[in-house]
TIKEFI-933863 format. One record per residue (C-alpha): chain; residue number from 1; x, y, z; residue in one letter. Coordinates in steps of 0.1 Angstrom, whole numbers, padded with zeros to 4 digits. Layout:
 mol seq    px    py    pz type
   A NUM     X     Y     Z    A
...
***
This chain:
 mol seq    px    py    pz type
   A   1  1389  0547  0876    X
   A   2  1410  0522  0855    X
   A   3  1400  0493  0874    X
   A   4  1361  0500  0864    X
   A   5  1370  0501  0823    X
   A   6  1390  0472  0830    X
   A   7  1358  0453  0842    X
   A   8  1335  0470  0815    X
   A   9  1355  0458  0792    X
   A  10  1354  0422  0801    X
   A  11  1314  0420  0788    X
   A  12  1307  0433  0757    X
   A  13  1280  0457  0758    X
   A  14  1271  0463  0719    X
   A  15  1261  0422  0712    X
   A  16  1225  0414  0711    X
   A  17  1213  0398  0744    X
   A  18  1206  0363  0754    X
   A  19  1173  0350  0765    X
   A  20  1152  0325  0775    X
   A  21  1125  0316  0757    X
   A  22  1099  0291  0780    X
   A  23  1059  0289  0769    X
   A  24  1053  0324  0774    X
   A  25  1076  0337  0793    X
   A  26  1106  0357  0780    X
   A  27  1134  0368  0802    X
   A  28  1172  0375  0796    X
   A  29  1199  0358  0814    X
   A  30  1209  0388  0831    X
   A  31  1178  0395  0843    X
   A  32  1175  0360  0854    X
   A  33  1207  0358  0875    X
   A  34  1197  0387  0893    X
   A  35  1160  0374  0904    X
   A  36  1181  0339  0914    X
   A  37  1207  0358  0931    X
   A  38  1182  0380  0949    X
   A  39  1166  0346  0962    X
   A  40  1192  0332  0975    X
   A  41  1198  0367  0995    X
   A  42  1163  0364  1008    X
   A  43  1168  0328  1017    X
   A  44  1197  0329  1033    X
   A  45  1182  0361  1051    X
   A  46  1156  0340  1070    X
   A  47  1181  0313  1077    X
   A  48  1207  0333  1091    X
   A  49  1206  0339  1133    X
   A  50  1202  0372  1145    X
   A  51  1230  0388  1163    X
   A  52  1229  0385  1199    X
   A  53  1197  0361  1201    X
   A  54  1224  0335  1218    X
   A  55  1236  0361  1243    X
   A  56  1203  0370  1252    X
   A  57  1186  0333  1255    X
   A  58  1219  0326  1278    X
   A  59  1207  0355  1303    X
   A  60  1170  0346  1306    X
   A  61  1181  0310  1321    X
***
């Protein structure tokens, strides 16, 4: 239980927080990382091979 105040305490939680301000659209970088990093998941989702597609392509031949 230490080791998760130890990480709290790393971001300080009681500053105002920082966003992005482009034509209309206002976002904060927290929320922005999250989208990206949730891209990237998806991304590398549809790039990864499935398990066993090899094993089975090998056995059809």
């Amino acid at each position: 239980m230490a080791f998760l105040f130890s990480i709290a305490a790393l971001v300080p939680l009681n500053s105002k927080g920082h966003y992005i301000h482009w034509h209309f659209i206002d976002i904060s970088v927290a929320n922005l990382i999250v989208i990206v990093l949730i891209v990237v998941t998806f991304i590398a989702a549809l790039l990864a091979p499935f398990p066993g597609r090899r094993r089975r392509k090998e056995s059809h031949e």
